[in-house]
PAPA-973683 format. One record per residue (C-alpha): z, x, y; residue number from 0; residue in one letter. Coordinates in pm, whole numbers, plus 50000, padded with zeros to 5 digits. Last residue first. Layout:
<nodes>
+-------+-------+-------+-----+---+
!     Z !     X !     Y !   k ! r !
+-------+-------+-------+-----+---+
!     Z !     X !     Y ! NUM ! A !
...
+-------+-------+-------+-----+---+
</nodes>
This chain:
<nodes>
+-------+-------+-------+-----+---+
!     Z !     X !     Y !   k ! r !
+-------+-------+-------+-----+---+
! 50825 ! 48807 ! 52427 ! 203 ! X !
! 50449 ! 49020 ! 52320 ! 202 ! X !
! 50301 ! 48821 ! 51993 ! 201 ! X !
! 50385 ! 49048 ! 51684 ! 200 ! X !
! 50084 ! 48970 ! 51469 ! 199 ! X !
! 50153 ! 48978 ! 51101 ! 198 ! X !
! 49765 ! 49008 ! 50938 ! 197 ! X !
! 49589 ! 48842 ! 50615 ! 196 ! X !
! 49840 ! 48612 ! 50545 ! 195 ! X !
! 49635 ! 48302 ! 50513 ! 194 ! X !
! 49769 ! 48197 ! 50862 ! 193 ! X !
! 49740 ! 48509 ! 51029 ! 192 ! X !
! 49395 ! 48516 ! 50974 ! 191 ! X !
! 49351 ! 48204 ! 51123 ! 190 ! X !
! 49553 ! 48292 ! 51418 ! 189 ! X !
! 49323 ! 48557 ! 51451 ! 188 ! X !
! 49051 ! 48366 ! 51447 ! 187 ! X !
! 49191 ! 48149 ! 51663 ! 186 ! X !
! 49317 ! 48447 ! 51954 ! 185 ! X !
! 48927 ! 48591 ! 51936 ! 184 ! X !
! 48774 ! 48245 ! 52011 ! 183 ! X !
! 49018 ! 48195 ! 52310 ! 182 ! X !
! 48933 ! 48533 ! 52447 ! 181 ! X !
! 48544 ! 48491 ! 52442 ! 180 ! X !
! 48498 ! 48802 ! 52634 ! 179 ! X !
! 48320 ! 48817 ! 52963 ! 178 ! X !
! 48576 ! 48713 ! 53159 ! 177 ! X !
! 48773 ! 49059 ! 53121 ! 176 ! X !
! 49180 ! 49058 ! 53030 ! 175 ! X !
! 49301 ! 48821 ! 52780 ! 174 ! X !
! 49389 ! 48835 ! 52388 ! 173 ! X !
! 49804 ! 48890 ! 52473 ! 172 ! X !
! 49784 ! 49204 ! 52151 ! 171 ! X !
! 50078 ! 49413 ! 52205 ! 170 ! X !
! 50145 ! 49461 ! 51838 ! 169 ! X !
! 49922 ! 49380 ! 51567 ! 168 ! X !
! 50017 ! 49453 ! 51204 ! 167 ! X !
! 49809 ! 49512 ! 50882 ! 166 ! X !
! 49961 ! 49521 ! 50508 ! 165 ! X !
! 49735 ! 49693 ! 50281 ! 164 ! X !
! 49805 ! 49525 ! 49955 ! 163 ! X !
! 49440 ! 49387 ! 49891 ! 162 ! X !
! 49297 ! 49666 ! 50026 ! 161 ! X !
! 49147 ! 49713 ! 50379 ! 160 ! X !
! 48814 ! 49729 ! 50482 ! 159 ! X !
! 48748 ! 49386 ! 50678 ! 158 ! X !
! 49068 ! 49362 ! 50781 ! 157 ! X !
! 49030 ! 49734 ! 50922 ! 156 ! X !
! 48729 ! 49604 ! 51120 ! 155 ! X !
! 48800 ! 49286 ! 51234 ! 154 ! X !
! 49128 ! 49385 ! 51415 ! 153 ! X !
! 48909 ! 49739 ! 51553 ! 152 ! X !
! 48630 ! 49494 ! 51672 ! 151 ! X !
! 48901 ! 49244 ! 51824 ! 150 ! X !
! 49059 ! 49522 ! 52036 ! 149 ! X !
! 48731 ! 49651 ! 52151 ! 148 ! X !
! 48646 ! 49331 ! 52301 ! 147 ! X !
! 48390 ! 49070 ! 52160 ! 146 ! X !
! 48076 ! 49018 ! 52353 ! 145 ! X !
! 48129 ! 48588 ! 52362 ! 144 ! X !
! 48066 ! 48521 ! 52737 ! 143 ! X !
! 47673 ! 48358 ! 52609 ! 142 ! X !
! 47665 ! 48406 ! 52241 ! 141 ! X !
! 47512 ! 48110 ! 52105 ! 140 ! X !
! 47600 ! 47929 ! 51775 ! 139 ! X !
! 47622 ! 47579 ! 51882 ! 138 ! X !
! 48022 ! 47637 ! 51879 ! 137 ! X !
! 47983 ! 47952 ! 52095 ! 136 ! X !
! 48021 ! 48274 ! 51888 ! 135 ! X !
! 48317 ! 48441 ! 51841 ! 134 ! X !
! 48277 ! 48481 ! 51430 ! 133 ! X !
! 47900 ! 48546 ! 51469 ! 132 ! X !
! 47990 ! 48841 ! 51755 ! 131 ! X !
! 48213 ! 48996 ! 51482 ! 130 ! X !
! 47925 ! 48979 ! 51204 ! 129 ! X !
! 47636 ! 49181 ! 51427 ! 128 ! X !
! 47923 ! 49436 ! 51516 ! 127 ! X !
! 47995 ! 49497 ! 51161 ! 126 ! X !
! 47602 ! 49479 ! 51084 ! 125 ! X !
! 47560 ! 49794 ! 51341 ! 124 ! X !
! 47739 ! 49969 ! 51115 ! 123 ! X !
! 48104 ! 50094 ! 51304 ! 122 ! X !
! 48060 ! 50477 ! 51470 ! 121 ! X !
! 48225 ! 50732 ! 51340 ! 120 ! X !
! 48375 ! 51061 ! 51533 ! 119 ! X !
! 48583 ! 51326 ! 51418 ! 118 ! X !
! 48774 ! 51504 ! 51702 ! 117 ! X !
! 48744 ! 51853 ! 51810 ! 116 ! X !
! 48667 ! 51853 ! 52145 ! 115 ! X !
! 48338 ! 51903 ! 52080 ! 114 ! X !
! 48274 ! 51631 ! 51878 ! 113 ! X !
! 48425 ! 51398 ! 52146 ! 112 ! X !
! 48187 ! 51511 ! 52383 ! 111 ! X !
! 47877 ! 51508 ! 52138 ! 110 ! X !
! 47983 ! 51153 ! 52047 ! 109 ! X !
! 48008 ! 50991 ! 52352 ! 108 ! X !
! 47690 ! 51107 ! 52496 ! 107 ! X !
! 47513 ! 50968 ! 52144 ! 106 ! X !
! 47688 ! 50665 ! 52187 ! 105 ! X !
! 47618 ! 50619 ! 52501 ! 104 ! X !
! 47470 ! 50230 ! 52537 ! 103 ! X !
! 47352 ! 50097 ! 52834 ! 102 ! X !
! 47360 ! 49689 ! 52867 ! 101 ! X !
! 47671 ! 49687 ! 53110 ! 100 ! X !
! 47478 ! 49832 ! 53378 !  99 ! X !
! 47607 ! 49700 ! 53700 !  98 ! X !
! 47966 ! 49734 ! 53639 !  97 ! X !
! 47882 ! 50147 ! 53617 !  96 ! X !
! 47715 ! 50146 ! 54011 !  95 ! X !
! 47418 ! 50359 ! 53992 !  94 ! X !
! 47339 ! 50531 ! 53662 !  93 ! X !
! 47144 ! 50900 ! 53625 !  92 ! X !
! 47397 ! 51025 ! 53377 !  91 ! X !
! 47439 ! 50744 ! 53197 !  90 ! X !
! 47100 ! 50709 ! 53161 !  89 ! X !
! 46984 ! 50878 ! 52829 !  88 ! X !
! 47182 ! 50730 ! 52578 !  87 ! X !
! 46978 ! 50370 ! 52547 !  86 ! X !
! 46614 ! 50477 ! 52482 !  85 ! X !
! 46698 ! 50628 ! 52132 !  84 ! X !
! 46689 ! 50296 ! 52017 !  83 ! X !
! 46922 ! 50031 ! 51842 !  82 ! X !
! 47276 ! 50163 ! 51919 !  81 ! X !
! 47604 ! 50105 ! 51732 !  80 ! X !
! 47861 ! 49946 ! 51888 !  79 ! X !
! 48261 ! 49981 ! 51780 !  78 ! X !
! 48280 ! 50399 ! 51843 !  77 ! X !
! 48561 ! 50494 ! 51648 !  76 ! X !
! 48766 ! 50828 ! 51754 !  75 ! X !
! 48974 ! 51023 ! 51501 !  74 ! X !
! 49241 ! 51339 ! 51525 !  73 ! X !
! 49388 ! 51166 ! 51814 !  72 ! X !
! 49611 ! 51338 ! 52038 !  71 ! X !
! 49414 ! 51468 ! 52290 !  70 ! X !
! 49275 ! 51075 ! 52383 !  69 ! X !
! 49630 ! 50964 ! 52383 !  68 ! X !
! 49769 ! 51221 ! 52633 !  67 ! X !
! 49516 ! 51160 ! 52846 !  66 ! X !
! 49278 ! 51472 ! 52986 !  65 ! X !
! 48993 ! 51314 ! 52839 !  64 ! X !
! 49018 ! 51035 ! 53098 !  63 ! X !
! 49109 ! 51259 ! 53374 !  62 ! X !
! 48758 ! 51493 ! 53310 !  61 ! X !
! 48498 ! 51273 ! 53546 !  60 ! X !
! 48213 ! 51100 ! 53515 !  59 ! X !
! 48159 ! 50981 ! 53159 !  58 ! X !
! 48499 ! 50794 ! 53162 !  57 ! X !
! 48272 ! 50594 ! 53442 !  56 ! X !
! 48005 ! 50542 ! 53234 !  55 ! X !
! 48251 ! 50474 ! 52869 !  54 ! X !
! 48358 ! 50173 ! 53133 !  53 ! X !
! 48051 ! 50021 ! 53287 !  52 ! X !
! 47894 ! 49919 ! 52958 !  51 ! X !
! 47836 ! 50036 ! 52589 !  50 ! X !
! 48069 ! 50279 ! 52409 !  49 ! X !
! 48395 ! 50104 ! 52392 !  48 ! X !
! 48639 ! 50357 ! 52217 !  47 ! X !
! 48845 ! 50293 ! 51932 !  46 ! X !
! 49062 ! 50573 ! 51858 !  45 ! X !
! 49232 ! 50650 ! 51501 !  44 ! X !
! 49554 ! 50796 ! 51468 !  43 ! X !
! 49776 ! 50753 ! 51723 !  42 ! X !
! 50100 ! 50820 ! 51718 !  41 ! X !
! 50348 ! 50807 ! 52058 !  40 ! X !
! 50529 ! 50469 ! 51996 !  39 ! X !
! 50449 ! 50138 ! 52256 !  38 ! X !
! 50733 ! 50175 ! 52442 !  37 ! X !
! 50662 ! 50521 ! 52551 !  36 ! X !
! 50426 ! 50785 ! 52455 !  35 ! X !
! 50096 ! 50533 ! 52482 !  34 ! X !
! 50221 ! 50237 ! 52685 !  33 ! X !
! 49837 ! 50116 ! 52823 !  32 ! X !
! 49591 ! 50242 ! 52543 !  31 ! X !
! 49325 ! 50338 ! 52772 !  30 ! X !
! 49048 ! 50217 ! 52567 !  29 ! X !
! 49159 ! 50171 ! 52201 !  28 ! X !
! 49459 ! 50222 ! 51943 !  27 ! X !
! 49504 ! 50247 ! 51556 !  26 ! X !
! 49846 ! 50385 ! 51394 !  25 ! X !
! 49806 ! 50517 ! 50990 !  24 ! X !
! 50057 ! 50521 ! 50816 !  23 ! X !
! 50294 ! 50303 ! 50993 !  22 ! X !
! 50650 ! 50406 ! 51120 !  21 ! X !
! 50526 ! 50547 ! 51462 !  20 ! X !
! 50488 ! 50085 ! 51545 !  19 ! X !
! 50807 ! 50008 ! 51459 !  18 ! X !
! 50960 ! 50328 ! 51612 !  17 ! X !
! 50799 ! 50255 ! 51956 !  16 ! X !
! 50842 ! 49867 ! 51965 !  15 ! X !
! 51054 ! 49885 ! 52276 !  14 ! X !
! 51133 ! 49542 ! 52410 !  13 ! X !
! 50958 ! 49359 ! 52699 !  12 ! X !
! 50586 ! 49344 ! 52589 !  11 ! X !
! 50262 ! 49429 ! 52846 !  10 ! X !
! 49944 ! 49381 ! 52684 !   9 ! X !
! 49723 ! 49642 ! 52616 !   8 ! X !
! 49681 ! 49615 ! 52201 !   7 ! X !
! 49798 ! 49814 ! 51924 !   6 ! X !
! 49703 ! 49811 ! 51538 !   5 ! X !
! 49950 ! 49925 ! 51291 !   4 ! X !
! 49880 ! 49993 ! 50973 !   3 ! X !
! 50083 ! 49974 ! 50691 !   2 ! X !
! 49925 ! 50114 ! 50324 !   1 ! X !
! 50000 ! 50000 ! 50000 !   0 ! X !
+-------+-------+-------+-----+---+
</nodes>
């Protein structure tokens, strides 16, 4: 049996730090708001959007790489897979970073982390293709329904894990940036919960 421990970005009262070090293996993403304090100070395995404004404007400058988290982990997981070559080689060259949500830097992304030392893998493009299915609008559309980085790392693991692996979410509010279907995300994990796939620790 293995634990693990998946933590999200929203803000809890009590200190879940030795909870959350006590799992084998300790999953965070993005900025991973609490890292080193109440939130525990493992990390394991890194998601890390890699389409949109926000692996851009990481891109541009050394503070993000320079967080404690980011030097920490031993593994980084890039959620989106890309389609064409076409979509790695703007970042560079990119206005305004909210404007472009559409590029894609996984190959940028991956050459920096690889050089720092990390191992990098990127989810099949199918996982992605499956998570946006499950968020989808009820007539099957997928207008405000990109799911978050969060949700891709929750579907992921429950998608590999054993039978006995026990998965826990801590710090997970499912809210933040319009253009996720946050309501979508919170049933299906409710769902999950339900059939005892997951324990989620709601923050007090």
């Amino acid at each position: 049996m293995t634990k693990i421990a998946i933590v999200g970005n929203a803000p809890f009262k009590i200190d879940l730090a030795d909870d959350i070090d006590q799992a084998d293996i300790v999953v965070r993403f993005n900025n991973a708001h609490g890292f080193g304090q109440d939130r525990g100070a493992r990390v394991d395995d890194l998601f890390l959007v890699n389409c949109g404004g926000q692996p851009l404007e990481w891109m541009r400058t050394q503070d993000f790489w320079d967080q404690p988290h980011v030097i920490a982990t031993p593994k980084v997981t890039l959620p989106i897979a890309s389609q064409s070559g076409n979509e790695f080689a703007t970042w560079d060259k990119a206005g305004n970073p909210t404007e472009i949500d559409g590029v894609n830097i996984e190959n940028e992304l991956r050459t920096k982390l690889e050089r720092m030392g990390k191992v990098v893998q990127t989810l099949p493009r199918q996982t992605y293709s499956k998570a946006c299915r499950t968020v989808a609008n009820p007539d099957g559309s997928f207008t405000s329904a990109e799911p978050s980085t969060g949700f891709l790392a929750i579907f992921h693991y429950l998608n590999t894990a054993r039978q006995d692996d026990v998965i826990e979410l801590f710090g997970f509010g499912f809210a933040g940036w319009d253009g996720h279907a946050w309501q979508r995300e919170c049933a299906w994990v409710e769902q999950q919960e339900a059939i005892g796939k997951l324990i989620w620790r709601r923050p007090p």
